[in-house]
C-alpha positions as CSV (number, residue, x, y, z in Angstrom):
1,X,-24.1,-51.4,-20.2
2,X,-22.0,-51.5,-16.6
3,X,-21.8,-48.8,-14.6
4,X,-18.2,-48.3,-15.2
5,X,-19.1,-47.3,-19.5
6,X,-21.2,-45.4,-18.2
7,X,-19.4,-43.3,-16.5
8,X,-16.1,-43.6,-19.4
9,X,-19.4,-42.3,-21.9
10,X,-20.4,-39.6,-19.8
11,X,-16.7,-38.5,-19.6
12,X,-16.0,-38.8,-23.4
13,X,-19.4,-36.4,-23.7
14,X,-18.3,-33.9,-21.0
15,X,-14.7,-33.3,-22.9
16,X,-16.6,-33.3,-26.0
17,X,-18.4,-30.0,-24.6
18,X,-15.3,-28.6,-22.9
19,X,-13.3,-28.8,-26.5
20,X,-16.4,-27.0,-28.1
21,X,-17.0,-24.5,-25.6
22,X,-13.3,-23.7,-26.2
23,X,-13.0,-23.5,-29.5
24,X,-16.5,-21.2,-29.5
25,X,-14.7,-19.2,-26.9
26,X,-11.2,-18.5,-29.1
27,X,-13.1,-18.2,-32.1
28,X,-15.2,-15.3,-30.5
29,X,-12.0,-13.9,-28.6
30,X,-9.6,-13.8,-31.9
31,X,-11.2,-14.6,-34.8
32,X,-14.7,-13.0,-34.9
33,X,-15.1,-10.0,-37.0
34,X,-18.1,-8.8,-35.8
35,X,-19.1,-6.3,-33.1
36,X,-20.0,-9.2,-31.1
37,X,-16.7,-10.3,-31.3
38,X,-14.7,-6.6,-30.8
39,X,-17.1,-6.4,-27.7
40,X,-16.2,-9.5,-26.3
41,X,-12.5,-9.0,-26.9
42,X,-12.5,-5.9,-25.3
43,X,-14.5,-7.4,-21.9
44,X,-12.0,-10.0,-22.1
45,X,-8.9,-8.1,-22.1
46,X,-10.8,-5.5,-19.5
47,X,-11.0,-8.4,-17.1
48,X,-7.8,-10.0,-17.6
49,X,-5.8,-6.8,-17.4
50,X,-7.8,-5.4,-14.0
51,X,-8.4,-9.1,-12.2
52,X,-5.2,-11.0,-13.4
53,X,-2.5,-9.4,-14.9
54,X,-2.0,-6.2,-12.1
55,X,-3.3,-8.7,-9.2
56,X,-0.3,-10.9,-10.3
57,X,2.2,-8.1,-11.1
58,X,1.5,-6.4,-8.0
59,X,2.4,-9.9,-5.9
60,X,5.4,-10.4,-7.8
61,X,6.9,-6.9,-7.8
62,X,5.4,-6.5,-3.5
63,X,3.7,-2.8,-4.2
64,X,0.3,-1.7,-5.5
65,X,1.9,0.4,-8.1
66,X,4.1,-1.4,-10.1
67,X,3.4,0.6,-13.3
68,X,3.5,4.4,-13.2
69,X,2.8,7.2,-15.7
70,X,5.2,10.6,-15.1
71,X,2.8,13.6,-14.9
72,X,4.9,16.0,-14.4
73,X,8.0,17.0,-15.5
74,X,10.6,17.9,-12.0
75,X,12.3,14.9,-12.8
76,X,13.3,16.2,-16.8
77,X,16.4,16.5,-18.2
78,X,17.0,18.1,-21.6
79,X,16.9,15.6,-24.4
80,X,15.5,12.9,-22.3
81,X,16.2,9.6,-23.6
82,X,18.9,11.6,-25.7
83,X,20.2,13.9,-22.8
84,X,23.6,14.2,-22.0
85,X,24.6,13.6,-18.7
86,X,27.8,15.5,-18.5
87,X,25.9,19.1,-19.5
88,X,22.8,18.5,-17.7
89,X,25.2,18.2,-14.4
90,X,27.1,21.3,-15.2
91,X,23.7,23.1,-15.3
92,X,23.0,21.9,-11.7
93,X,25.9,21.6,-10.3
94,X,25.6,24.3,-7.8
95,X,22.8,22.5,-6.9
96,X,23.7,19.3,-6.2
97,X,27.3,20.8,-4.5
98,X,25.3,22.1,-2.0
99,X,23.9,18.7,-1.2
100,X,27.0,16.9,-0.8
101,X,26.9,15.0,-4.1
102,X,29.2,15.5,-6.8
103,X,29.1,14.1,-10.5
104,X,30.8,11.1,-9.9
105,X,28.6,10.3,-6.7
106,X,25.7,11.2,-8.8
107,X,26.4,9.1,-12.3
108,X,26.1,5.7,-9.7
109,X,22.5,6.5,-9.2
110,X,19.5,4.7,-11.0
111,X,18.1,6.6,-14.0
112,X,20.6,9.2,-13.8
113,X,19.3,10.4,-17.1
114,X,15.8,11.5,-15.6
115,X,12.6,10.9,-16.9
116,X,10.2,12.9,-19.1
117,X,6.0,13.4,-18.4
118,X,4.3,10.5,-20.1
119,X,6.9,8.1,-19.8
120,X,6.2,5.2,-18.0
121,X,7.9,3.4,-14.9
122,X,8.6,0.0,-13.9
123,X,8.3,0.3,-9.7
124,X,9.3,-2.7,-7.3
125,X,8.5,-2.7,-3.6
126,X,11.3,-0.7,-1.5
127,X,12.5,-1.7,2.1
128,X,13.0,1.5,4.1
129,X,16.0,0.2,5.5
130,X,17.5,-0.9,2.2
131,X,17.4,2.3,0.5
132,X,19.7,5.1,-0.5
133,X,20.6,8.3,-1.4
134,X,20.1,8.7,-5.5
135,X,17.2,6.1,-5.2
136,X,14.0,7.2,-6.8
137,X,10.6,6.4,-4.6
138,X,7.0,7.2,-5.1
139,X,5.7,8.6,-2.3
140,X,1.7,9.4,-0.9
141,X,2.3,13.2,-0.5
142,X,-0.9,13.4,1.7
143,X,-2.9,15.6,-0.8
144,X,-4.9,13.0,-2.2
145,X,-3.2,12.9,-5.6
146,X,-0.9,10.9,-7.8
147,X,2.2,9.9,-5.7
148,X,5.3,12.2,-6.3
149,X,8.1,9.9,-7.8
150,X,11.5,11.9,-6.9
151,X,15.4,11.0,-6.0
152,X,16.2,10.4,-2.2
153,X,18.9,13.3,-1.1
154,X,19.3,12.3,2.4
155,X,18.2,9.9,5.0
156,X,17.5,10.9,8.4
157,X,16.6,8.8,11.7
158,X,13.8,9.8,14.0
159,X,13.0,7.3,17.2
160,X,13.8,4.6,15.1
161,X,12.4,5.2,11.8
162,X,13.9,6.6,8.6
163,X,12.7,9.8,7.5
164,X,13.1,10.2,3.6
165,X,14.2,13.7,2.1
166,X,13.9,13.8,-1.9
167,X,14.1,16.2,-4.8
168,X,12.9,16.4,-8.1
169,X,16.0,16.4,-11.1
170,X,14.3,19.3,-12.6
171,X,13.6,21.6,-9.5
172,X,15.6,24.0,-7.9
173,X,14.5,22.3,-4.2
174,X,12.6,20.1,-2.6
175,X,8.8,20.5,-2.5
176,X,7.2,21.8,1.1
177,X,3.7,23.5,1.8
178,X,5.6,26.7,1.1
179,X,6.6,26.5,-2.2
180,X,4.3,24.2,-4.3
181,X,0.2,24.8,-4.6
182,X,-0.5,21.2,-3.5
183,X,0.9,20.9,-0.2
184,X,3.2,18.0,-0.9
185,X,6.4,17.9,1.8
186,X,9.0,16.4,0.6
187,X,11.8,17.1,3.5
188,X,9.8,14.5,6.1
189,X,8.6,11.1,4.5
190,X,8.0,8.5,6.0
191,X,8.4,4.8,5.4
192,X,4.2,4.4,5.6
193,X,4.0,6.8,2.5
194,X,6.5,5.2,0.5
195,X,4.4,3.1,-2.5
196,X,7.6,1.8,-4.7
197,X,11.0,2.2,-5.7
198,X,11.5,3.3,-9.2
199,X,13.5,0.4,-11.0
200,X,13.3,1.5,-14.6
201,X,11.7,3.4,-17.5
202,X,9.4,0.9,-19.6
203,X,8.4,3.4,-22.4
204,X,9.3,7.1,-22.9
205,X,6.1,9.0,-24.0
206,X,3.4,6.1,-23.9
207,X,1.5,7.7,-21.4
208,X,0.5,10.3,-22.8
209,X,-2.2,8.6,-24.9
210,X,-3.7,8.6,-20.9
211,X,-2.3,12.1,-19.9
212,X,-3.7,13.8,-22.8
213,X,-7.0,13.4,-22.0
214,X,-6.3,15.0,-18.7
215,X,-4.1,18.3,-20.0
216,X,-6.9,20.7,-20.1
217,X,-7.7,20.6,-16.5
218,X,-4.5,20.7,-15.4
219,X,-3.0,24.6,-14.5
220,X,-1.5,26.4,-17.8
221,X,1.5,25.5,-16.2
222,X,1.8,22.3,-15.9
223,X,0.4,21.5,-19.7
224,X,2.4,20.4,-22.1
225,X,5.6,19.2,-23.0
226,X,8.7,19.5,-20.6
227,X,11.6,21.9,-20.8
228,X,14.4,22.4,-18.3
229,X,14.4,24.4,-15.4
């Protein structure tokens, strides 16, 4: 035997133990029953989801937090998914006078509708300079937390850099170290805190099989389902 079928054997052998390891591997992955097999599966998916799929998502969509669960409910409107625009304005419309932005102003903007706790978000990287008012960002509120995800009301420029003022749908005004427990400040962010810009919902309610898990630590008033302010 030349060296040359030699080589074409050792090749033939070497895809002969690729196919095999393959088909052990999607037998294992898919089609064992066992707990040896549920075990694996759920390794594998582990890995894929945490080393693969977000690496790849956050690269494609340029932030670290391209999926989002709501925790709280300031950006609610009654009915959610089935809320009426029209109403919900008239409710706040005092509110959103005094800001310079009437209902026709307002129905232009992204998820006008709100969103509800547990619902999740699909978030894309946001250029300071490219953003508007009615845009919904999730911000780093300095306190350590979750980042706040609330609707830009004005835009403001200090030395050069855009300084971000939001509100939440559902609150009467925006947050500052006065009047929430955590500290956030929503009337000065800037474009270093920003994490994402809020393109659209993926799933109303999915996250609360994560949230739930989480309610009884939270305040008494923050528990729960959402109702409007």
């Amino acid at each position: 035997m030349n060296e040359k079928e030699d080589k074409n054997i050792n090749k033939k052998k070497f895809g002969e133990k690729i196919k095999i390891f393959f088909k052990k591997f999607w037998f294992l992955l898919w089609k064992d029953n066992s707990i040896k097999g549920w075990l694996f599966s759920l390794i594998f998916l582990f890995i894929f989801i945490k080393f693969i799929f977000f690496p790849v998502l956050d690269l494609a969509t340029g932030t670290a937090l391209p999926l989002a669960i709501v925790e709280s409910c300031s950006m609610y409107h009654q009915g959610n998914i089935f809320s009426n625009f029209n109403d919900w304005y008239l409710r706040h419309e005092s509110k959103y006078s005094n800001l310079g932005l009437n209902e026709d102003k307002f129905k232009t903007f992204a998820l006008k509708n709100g969103f509800s706790k547990g619902d999740i978000l699909f978030l894309i990287g946001a250029n300071p300079d490219k953003l508007k008012v009615g845009d919904i960002i999730a911000f780093k509120s300095g306190t350590g937390g979750t980042p706040v995800i609330h609707r830009i009301i004005s835009i403001s420029e200090q030395n050069g850099e855009k300084i971000f003022t939001t509100i939440g749908d559902n609150n009467a005004q925006s947050l500052t170290p006065g009047n929430n427990g955590f500290g956030v400040d929503e009337t000065s962010i800037r474009a270093s805190q920003i994490v994402g810009k809020a393109a659209f919902r993926i799933v109303p309610g999915l996250g609360w099989m994560k949230l739930i898990f989480f309610e009884a630590s939270k305040p008494v008033s923050e528990r729960g389902f959402c109702a409007e302010n």
